[in-house]
C-alpha positions as CSV (number, residue, x, y, z in Angstrom):
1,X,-59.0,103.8,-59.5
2,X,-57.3,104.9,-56.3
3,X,-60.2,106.2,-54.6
4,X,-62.0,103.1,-55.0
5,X,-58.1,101.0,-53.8
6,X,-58.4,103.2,-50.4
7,X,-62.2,102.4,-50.0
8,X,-61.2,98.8,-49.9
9,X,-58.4,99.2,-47.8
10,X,-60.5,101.1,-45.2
11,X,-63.0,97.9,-45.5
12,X,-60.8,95.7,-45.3
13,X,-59.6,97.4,-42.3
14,X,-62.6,97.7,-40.3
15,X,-63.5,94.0,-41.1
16,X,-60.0,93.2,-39.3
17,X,-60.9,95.5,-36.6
18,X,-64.1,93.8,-35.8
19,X,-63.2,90.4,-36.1
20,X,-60.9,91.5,-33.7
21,X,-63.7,91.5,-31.1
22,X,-64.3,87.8,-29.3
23,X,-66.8,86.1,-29.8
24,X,-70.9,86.1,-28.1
25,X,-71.3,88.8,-26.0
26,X,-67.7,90.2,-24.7
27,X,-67.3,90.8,-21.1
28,X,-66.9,94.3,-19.6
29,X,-64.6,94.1,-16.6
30,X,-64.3,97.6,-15.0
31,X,-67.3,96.9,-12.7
32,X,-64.9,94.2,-10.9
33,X,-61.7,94.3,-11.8
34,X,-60.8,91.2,-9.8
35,X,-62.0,88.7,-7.1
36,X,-60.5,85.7,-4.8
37,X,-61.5,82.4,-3.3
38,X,-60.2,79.4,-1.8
39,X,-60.2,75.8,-2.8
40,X,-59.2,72.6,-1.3
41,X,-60.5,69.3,-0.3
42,X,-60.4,66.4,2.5
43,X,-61.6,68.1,5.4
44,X,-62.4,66.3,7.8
45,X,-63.2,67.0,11.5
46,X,-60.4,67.6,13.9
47,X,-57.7,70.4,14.8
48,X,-56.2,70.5,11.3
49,X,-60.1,71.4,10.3
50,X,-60.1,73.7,13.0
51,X,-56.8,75.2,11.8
52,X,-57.3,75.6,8.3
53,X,-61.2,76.9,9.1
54,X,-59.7,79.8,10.9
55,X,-57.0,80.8,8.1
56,X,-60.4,80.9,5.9
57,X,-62.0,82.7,8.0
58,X,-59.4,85.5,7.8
59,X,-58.7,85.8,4.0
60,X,-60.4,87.9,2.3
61,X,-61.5,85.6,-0.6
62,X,-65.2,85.7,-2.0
63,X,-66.1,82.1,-1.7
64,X,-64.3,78.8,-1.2
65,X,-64.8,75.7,-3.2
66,X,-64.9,72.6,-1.1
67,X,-63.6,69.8,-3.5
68,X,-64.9,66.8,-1.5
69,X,-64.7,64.6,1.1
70,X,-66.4,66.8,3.9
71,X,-66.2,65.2,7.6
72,X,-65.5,61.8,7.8
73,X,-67.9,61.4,10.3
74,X,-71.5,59.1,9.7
75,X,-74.3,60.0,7.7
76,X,-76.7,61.8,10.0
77,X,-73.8,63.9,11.2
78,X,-73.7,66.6,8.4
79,X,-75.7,69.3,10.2
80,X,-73.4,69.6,13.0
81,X,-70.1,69.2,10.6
82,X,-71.8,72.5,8.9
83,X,-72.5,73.9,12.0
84,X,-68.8,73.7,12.8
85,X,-67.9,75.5,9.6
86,X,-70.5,78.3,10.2
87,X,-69.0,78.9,13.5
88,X,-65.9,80.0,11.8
89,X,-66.9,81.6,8.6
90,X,-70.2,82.6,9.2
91,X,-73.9,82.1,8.2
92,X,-73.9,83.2,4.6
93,X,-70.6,82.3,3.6
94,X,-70.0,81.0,0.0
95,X,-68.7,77.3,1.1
96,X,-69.8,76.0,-2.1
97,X,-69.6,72.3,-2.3
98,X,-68.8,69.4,-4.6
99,X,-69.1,65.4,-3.5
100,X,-65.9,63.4,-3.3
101,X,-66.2,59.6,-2.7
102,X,-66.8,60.1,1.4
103,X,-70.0,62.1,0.4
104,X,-71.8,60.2,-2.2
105,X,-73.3,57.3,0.1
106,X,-72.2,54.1,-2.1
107,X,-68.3,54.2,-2.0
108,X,-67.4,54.8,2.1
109,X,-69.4,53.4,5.3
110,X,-71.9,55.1,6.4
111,X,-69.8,55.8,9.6
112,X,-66.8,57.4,7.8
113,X,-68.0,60.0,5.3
114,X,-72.1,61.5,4.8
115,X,-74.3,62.1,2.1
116,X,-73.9,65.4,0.0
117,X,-77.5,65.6,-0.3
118,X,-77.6,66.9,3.5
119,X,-74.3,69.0,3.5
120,X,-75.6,71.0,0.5
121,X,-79.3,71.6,2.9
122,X,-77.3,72.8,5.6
123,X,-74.4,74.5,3.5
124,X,-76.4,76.0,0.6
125,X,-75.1,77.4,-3.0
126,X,-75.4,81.4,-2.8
127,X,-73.4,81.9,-5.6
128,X,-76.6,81.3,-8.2
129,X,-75.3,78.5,-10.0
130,X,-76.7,75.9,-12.7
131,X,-77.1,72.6,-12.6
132,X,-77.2,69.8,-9.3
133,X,-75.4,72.0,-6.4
134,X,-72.9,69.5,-4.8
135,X,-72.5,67.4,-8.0
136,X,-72.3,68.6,-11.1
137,X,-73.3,72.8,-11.4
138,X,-71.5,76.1,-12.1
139,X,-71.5,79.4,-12.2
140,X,-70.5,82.5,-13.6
141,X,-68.7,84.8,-10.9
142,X,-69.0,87.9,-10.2
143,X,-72.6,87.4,-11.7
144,X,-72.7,90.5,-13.3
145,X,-69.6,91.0,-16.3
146,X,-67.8,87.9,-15.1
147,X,-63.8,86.8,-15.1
148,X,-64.5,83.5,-14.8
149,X,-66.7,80.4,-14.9
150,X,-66.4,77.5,-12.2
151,X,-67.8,74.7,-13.4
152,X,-68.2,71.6,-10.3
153,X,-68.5,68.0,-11.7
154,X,-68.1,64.3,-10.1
155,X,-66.6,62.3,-12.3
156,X,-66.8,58.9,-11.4
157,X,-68.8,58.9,-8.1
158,X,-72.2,56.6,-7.2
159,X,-74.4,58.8,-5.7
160,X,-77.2,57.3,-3.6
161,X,-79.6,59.9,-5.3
162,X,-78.8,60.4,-8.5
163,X,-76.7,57.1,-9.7
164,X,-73.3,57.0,-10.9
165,X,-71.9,59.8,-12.9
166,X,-69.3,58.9,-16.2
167,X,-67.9,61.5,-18.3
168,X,-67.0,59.0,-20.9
169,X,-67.5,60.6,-24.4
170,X,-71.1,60.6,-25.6
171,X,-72.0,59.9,-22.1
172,X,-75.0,62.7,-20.6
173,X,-72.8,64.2,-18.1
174,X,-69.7,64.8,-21.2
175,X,-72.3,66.5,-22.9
176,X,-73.1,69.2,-20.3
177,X,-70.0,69.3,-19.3
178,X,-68.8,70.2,-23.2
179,X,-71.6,72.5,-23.2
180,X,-70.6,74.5,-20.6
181,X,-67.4,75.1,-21.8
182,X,-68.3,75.9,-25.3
183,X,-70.9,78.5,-23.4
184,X,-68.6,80.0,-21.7
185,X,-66.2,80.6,-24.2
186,X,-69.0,82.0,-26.4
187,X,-70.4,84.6,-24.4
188,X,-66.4,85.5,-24.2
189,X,-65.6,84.7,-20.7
190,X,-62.2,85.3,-19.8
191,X,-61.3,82.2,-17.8
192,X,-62.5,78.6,-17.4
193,X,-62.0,76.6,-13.6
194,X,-62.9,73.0,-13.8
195,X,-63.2,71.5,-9.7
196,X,-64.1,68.0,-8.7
197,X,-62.9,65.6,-6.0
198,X,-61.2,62.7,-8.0
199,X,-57.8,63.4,-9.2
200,X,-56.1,61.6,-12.5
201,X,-52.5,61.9,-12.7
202,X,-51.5,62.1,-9.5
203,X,-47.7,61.2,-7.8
204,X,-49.8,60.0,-4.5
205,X,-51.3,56.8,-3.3
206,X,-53.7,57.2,-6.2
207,X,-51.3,57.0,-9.3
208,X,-53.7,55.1,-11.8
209,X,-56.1,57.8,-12.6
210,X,-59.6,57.5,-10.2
211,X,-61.1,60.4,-11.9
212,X,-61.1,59.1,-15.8
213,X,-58.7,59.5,-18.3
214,X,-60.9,60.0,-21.0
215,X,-62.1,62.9,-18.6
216,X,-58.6,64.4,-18.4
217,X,-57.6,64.3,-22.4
218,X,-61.2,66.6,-23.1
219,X,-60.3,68.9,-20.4
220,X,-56.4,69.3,-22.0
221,X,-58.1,69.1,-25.5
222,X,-60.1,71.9,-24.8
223,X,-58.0,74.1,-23.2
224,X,-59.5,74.2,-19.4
225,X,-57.2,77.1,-17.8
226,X,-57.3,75.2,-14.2
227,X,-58.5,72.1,-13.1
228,X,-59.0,72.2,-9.4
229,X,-58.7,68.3,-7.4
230,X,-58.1,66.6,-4.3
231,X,-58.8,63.1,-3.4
232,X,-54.9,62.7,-2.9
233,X,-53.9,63.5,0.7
234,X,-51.5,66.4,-0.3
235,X,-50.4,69.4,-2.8
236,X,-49.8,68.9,-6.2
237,X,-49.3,71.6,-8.9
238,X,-49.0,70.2,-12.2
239,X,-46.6,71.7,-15.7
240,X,-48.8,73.4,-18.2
241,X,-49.7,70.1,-20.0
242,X,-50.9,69.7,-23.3
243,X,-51.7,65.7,-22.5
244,X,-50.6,62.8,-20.1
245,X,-50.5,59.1,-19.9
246,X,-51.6,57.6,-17.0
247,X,-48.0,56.2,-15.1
248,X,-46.3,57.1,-18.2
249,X,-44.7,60.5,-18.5
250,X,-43.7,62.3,-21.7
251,X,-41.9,65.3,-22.0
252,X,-43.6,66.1,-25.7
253,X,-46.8,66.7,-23.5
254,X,-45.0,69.6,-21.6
255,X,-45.7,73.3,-22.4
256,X,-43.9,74.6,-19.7
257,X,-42.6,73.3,-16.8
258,X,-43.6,75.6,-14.7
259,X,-40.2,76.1,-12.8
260,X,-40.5,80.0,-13.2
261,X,-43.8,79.5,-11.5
262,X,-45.4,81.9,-14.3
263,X,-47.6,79.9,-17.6
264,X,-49.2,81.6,-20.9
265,X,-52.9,81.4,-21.1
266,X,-54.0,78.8,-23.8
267,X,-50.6,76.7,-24.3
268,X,-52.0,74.2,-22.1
269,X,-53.7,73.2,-18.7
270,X,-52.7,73.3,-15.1
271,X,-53.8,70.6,-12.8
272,X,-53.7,71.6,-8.8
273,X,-54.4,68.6,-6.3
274,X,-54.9,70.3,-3.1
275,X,-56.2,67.5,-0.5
276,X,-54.5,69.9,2.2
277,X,-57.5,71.1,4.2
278,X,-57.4,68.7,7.8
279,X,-57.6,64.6,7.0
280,X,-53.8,63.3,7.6
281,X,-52.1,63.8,4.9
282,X,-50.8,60.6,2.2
283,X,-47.3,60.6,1.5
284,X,-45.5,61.8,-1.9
285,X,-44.0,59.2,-4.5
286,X,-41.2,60.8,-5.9
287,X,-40.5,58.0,-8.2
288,X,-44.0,57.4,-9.4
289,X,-44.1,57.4,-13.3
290,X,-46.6,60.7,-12.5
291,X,-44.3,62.5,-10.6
292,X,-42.2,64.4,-13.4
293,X,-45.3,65.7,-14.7
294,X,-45.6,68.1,-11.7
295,X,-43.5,71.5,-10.9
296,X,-44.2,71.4,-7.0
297,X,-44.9,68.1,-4.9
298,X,-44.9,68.4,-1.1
299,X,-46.8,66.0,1.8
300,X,-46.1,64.4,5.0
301,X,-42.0,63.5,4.0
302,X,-41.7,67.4,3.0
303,X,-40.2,69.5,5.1
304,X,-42.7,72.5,6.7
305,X,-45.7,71.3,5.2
306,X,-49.3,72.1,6.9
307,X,-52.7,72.3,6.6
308,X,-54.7,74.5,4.4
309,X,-55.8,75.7,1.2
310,X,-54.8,77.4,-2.1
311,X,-56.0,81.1,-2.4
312,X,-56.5,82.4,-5.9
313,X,-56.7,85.6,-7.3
314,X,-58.7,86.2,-10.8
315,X,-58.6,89.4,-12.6
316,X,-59.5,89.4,-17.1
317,X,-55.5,89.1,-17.4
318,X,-54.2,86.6,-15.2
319,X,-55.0,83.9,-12.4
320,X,-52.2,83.9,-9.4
321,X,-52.5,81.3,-6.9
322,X,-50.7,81.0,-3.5
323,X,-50.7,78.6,-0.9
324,X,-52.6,79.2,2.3
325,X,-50.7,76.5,4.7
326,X,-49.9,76.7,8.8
327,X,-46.0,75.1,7.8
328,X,-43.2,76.8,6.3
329,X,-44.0,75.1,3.2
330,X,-45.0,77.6,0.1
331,X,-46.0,77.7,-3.3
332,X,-47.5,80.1,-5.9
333,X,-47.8,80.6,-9.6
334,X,-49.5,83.1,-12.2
335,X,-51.6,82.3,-15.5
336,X,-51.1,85.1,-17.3
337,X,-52.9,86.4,-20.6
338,X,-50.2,86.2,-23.4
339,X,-48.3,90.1,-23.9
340,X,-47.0,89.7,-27.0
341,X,-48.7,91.7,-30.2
342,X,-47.9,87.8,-31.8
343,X,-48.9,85.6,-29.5
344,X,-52.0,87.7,-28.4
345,X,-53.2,88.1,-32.2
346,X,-52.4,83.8,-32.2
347,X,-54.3,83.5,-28.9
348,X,-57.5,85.5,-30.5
349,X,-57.5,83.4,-33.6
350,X,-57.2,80.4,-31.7
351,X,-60.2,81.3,-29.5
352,X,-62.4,83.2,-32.1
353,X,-64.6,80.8,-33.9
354,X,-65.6,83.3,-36.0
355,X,-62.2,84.6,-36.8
356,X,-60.7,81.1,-37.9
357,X,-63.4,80.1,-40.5
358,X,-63.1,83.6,-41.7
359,X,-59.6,83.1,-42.0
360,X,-60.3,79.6,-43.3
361,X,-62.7,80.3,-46.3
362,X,-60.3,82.0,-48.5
363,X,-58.0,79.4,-48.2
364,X,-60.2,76.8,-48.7
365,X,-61.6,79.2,-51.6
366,X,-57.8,80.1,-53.1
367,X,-57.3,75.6,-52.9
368,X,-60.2,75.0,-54.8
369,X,-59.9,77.8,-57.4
370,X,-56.0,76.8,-57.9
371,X,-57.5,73.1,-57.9
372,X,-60.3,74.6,-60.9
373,X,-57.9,76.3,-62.7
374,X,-55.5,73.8,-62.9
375,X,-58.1,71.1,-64.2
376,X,-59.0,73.7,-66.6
377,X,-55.4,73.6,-67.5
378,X,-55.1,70.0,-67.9
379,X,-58.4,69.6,-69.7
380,X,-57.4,72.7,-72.2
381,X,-53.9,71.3,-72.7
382,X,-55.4,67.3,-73.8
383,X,-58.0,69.3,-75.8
384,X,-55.4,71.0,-78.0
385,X,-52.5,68.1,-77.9
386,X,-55.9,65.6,-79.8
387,X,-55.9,68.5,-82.1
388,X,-52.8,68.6,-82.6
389,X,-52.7,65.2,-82.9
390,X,-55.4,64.8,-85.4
391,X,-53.8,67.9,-87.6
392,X,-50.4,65.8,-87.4
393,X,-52.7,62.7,-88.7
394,X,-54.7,64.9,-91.2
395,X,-51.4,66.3,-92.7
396,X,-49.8,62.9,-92.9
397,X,-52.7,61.4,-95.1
398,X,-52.4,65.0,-97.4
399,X,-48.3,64.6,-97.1
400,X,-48.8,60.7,-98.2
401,X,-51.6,61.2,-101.2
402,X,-49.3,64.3,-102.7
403,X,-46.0,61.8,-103.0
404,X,-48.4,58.9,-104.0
405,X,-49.4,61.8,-107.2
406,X,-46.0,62.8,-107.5
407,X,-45.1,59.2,-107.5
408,X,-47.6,58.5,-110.3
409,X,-47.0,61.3,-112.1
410,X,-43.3,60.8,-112.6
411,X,-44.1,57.0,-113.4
412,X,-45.7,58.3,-116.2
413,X,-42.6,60.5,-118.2
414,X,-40.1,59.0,-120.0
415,X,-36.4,60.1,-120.6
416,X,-37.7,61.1,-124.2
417,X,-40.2,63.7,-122.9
């Protein structure tokens, strides 16, 4: 009997041990322990370009992630705007690039923005990604065991090739955008990076959400680690949100805000506007209903703020971002992979499919058999109380007929007998 108790508890054991692995195909990190890139938007085509092109050109980051708006310039100009970035980056750079509303032809004169469709010829992807380069791709970096997925989208832009692009629910561009998520988190990718032009909250010039709300719940709903935006002429870097309302802040929706500068993986999402990288920038609204739902705010009215970009740093336990500005003006912050033995082991059943129905089905299977049992409880207990019942009748009518004999009997004695 105790030989066959330890064989089920080393069963059990090593069925614990092996749900303990993520789900899909888990990633192996040791060939790259960590990489870096850059990320901002509004760039256009002056000094501040110049400024921010040469503090690029001396990081050491892996690729930067242009989040819109390129030069500002007409459409026909795009070649010699790229040229300009080439000059200081190089030829084969990574400048990987997504549309923002100067770029997609329909939403600015032609003589103060150009069409992605020629930036992306003369700035190409050469990071292998999937889907439209310059509109709505991503890919998996470094290529080989990756840390992270950086998924590009344009939500609500009119493209002059390729129409307008919703990611209302049910809509085409939702559906790749969920896939890619759920993708990713299957084959066990450490960390998820949403980019795209268009903020939503946003304690700028653009308070009443541009990008979509509907856009901004899924991407809270599902957990997105970092959601990368511009758009708004400044920097931005959101608390660790669990949801919003558009010019309507609630503290309920805050994880944690982010005054330590340090969040926990999976209680929420950071948003990070950075529209730093040369157009002029749009002041701050420091009374805008928005504006509590962000942990650093700094523009035109702050004190030492330049041109630039945000640098980031990815390695399979944490994301650490710092500011890459000419001013005095600095910020940085850390997502980090939780370091507790109880909130890791909550973190892995939260994000292992697997594990949670696993964990689910006897539950589901105790419910139902305390439900069964219990009905067979019921339906044995009204079984035995009819009976009982018809017993209780039964020996009423015998009680009744052996007093009705009695009574008959004793009717017939008299005194003499």
């Amino acid at each position: 009997m105790r030989k066959k108790k330890k064989a089920s508890l080393i069963v059990a054991t090593l069925l614990f041990l092996f749900l303990l692995i993520p789900t899909g195909n888990s990633v192996e990190t040791s060939g790259s322990t960590s990489f870096h890139f850059g990320a901002a938007g509004d760039h256009s085509q002056d000094i501040n370009t110049n400024s921010s092109l040469h503090r690029l050109a001396s990081s050491d980051v892996n690729f930067y992630l242009a989040l819109g708006d390129m030069s500002y310039t007409s459409i026909g100009d795009e070649t010699k705007w790229c040229g300009i970035v080439k000059s200081y980056v190089g030829q084969t750079f990574p400048f990987e690039l997504v549309s923002g509303s100067h770029d997609d032809g329909l939403e600015s004169l032609a003589t103060n923005g150009g069409l992605i469709d020629y930036f992306a010829n003369c700035l190409p992807d050469r990071t292998g990604s999937t889907g439209v380069y310059g509109k709505e791709f991503y890919f998996d970096y470094p290529s080989s065991s990756p840390l992270a997925r950086i998924i590009m989208i344009s939500p609500e832009l009119n493209f002059t090739n390729g129409g307008y692009y919703s990611y209302d629910v049910g809509s085409s561009h939702y559906e790749w955008l969920s896939r890619t998520i759920d993708r990713a988190r299957a084959s066990g990718i450490p960390w998820v990076i949403v980019g795209m032009a268009k903020a939503c909250i946003s304690a700028g010039i653009y308070p009443t959400c541009p990008g979509g709300e509907n856009l901004m719940n899924f991407l809270i709903q599902n957990k997105v680690d970092l959601v990368l935006q511009a758009h708004d002429h400044n920097y931005q870097r959101s608390k660790q949100l669990t949801c919003a309302f558009v010019e309507r802040f609630s503290s309920a929706c805050v994880a944690n805000d982010g005054s330590s500068g340090t969040y926990t993986k999976g209680h929420g999402t950071i948003f990070v506007i950075a529209g730093t990288f040369g157009q002029e920038f749009y002041p701050i609204n420091y009374s805008s209903p928005n504006a509590p739902y962000f942990a650093s705010l700094a523009s035109v009215n702050t004190p030492g703020m330049g041109h630039g970009f945000v640098e980031y740093t990815i390695t399979s336990e944490e994301i650490s971002a710092q500011t890459d500005f000419w001013g005095r003006f600095s910020d940085s912050f850390s997502i980090i992979k939780p370091a507790g033995v109880l909130e890791g082991f909550l973190y892995l059943v939260e994000h292992n499919l697997i594990l949670v129905s696993l964990f689910n089905a006897p539950i589901l299977t105790g419910i139902t058999a305390i439900f069964l049992k219990q009905l067979r409880r019921l339906t044995t207990n009204s079984r035995e109380k009819r009976v009982m019942r018809i017993g209780c009748l039964d020996q009423g009518i015998s009680d009744r007929s052996s007093v009705s004999s009695l009574a008959s009997a004793s009717a017939g004695l008299s005194l003499d007998d």
